[in-house]
N, C-alpha and C positions, 0 to 999 in steps of 0.2 A: 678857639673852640675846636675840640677833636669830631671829626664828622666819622662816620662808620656806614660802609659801602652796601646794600641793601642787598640781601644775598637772593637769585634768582629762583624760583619758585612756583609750582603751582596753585590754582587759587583753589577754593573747594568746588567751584562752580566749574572749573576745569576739570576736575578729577571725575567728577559727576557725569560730565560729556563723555569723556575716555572710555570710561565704566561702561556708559551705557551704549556707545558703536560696541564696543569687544562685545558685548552681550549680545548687538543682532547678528555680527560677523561670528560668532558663536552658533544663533539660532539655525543661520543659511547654511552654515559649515556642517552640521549635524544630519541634517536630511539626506543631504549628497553624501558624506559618508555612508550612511544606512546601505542607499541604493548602491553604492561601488561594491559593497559588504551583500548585500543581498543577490545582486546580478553575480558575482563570486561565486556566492553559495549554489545558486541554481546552475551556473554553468559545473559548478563539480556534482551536482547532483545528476547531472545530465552524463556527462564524464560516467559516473558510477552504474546509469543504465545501460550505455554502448557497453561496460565489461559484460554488464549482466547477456545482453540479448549477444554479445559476440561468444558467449558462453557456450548459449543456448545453439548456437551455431556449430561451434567446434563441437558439443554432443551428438546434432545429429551428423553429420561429417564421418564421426566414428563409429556412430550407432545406426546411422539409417534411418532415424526417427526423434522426436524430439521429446523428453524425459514426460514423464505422467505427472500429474500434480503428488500421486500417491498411488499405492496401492495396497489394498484390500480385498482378499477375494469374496468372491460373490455367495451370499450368504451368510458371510460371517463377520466378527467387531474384530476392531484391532485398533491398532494407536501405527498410523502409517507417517514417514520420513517423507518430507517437503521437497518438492521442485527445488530447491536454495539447496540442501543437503547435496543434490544430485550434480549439482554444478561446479560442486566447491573445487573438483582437480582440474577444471577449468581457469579458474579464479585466482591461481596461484595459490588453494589452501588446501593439498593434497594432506598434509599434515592430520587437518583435520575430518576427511574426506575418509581417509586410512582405517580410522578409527569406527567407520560404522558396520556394523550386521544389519545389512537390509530385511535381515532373516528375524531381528526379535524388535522388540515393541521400542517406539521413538521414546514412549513417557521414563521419563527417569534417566537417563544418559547422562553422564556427567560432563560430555562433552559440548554440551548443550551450552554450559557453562559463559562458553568461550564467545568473545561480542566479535562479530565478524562487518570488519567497517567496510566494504563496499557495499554491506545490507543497510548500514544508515546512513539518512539524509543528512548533509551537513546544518540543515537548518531547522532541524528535527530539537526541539525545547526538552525532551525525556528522552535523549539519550544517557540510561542508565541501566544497571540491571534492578531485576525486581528485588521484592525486601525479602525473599529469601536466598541464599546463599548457593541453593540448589537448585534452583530455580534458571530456567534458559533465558538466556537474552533477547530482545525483542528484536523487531527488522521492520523499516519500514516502505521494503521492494517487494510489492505482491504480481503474483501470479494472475492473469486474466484466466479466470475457468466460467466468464459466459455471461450473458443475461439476469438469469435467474435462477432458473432450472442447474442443478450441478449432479446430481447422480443417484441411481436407484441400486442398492443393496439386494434387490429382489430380480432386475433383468439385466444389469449392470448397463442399463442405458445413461448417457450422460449429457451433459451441458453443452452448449455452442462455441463455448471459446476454445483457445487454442491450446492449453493445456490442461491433461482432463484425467480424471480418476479412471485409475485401470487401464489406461488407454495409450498407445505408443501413437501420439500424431505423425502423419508423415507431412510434407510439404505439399504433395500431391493433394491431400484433404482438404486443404486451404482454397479454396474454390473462391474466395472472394479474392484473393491475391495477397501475398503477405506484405505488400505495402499499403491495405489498406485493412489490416489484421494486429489487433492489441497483443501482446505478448507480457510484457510488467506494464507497472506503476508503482504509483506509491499509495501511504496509507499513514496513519497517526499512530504510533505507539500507545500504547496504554488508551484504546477505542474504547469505552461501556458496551457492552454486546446486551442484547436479550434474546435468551439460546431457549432450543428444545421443549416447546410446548406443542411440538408436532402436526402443526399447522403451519400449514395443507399438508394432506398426509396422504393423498393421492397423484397419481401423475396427471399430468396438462393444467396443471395452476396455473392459472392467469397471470402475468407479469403486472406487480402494482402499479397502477398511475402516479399516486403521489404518495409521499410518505408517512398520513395520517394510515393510508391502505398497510402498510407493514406493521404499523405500532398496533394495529385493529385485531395481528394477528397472533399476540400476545407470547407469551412464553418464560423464562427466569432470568430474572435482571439480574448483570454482574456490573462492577464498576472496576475500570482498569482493568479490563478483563481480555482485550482484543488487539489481535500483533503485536505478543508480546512473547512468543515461544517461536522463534525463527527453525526449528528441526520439524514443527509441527504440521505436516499436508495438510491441513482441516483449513476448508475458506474462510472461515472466521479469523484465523494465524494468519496465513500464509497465503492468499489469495485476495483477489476482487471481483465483484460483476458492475456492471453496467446499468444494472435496472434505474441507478439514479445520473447525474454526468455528474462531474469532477466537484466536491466539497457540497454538495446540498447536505442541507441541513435534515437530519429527520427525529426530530427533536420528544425527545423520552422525559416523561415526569415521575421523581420518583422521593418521596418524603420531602413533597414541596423545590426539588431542586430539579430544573431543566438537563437534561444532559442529548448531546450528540451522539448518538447509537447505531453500533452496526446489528445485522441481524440474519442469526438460522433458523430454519425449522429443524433443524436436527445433525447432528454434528456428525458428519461423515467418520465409519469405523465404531462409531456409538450405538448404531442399531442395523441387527440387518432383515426389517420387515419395510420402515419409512424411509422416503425417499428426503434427502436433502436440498433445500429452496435457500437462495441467500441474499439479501440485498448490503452486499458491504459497501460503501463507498470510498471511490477514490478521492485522498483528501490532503493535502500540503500545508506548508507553512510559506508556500512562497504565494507572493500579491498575487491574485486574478485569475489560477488556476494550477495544472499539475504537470510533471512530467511525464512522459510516458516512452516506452516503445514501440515499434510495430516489429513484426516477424522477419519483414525483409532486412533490420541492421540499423534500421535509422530511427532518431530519441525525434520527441518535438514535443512543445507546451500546448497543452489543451485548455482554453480558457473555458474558465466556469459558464462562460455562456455560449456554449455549444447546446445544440439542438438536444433535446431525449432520444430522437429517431437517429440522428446523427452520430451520437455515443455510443448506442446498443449495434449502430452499423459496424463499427470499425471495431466493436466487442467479439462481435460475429463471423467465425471463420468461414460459412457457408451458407450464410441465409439467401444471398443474392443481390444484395440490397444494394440502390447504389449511393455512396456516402454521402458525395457531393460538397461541396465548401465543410469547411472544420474551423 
């Protein structure tokens, strides 16, 4: 009788086990990637704000003072070139730097064009340009210009932070000390704004409490409307304040759909009789809060659950206030 040797082989009940470790050694494996991948991303995001404030440095070194968020003179509209513009022959992007007349209007430059990657977050989900072809690239490294308050067109009074319309800060100004003094952050690309319905249209507006207080004060809803023209000085582009801390929500409805909104009373350069008020918030894609810098040189993570008094302190070049834990 010929016998025939029984070739070795898995059972299906085998295959079944194998299948389903690889599947949890899969599950484990995936998370801790994220975070190697995430903790990456926010260390080059961090990385990308020492260039910014060592920027901001070398300008005043040369200048004496540290660039304005924009300028506009007193009295009149204009379309004013952004803090980020002012820095670019710091930044290694003289190229594109070369290229501006501080002298005619930022809107329309074709320069604009050009996506300038120390402005974006590596972990920024729309980094793209917008759907017109002419259209500026977005940036998601804004300018700290204050609280709330950001500037009057009529006595050219301006905001608390440390960079400010019309205004050459000096270091000397910084009276709270620029290590405990905001300078950037970040912000979301393509933010929904609701702009210029000219409220508060008076100087000494109350800083909102909570963010039913800003939506209360209504004005023209845009969608993908905010940080998204990086040449552009206006704090709705190119800037932040403090009035909310890092990623609160301040949640806008509009044809039944919630959306997360930043907000002006009137867009600096767009009028010159009202005064400009803004609650943008600083807002990331990394877990638990934001980056930021201060003035003296050094980046650090702000988490989202930092004090309201605490945020607006460190927003604040000169109020006196003392920070205390962060």
């Amino acid at each position: 009788m010929v016998t025939t040797a029984r070739r070795p082989g898995f059972t299906l009940i085998e295959l079944l086990v194998v299948i389903a470790i690889i599947a949890v050694l899969i599950g484990l494996l995936v998370p801790a990637v994220q975070k190697v991948r995430e903790a990456a991303a926010r260390m080059k995001c961090q990385n990308n704000l020492k260039q910014m404030v060592l920027a901001l440095h070398n300008f005043e070194s040369v200048q004496g003072y540290l660039p304005s968020q924009g300028d506009v003179p007193i009295g009149q509209t204009g379309d004013p070139w952004s803090v980020q513009t002012r820095l670019l022959p710091y930044v290694e992007r003289g190229d594109l730097g070369n290229k501006i007349d501080y002298s005619q209007s930022s809107d329309g430059q074709a320069m604009a064009v050009n996506r300038v990657g120390l402005l974006m977050c590596p972990s920024e989900i729309n980094d793209r340009p917008q759907a017109s072809a002419t259209a500026p690239y977005p940036l998601n490294y804004l300018a700290c210009v204050g609280t709330w308050f950001v500037y009057s067109p009529t006595t050219g009074a301006v905001g608390d932070g440390s960079i400010l319309m019309n205004r050459r800060t000096r270091l000397t100004d910084i009276t709270d000390g620029t290590s405990n003094t905001l300078s950037f952050s970040e912000g979301k690309t393509f933010t929904p704004i609701l702009r210029d319905g000219s409220n508060p249209s008076v100087l000494g507006a109350a800083v909102p409490v909570t963010p039913s207080d800003v939506i209360s004060l209504g004005g023209t809803f845009k969608i993908d409307a905010g940080h998204v023209e990086w040449i552009d000085a206006r704090s709705i582009q190119s800037g932040f304040t403090t009035t909310f801390p890092p990623n609160t929500r301040v949640p806008y409805t509009s044809a039944g759909q919630v959306y997360d909104i930043d907000f002006t009373s009137r867009r600096e350069g767009k009028t010159n009789n009202l005064p400009t008020y803004t609650a943008v918030t600083a807002r990331s894609y990394h877990t638990g809060g934001v980056n930021a810098s201060l003035v003296d040189g050094s980046v650090r993570f702000f988490r989202d659950s930092i004090t309201q008094a605490a945020w607006r302190a460190v927003g604040s070049r000169a109020g006196g206030e003392v920070v205390g834990e962060w």
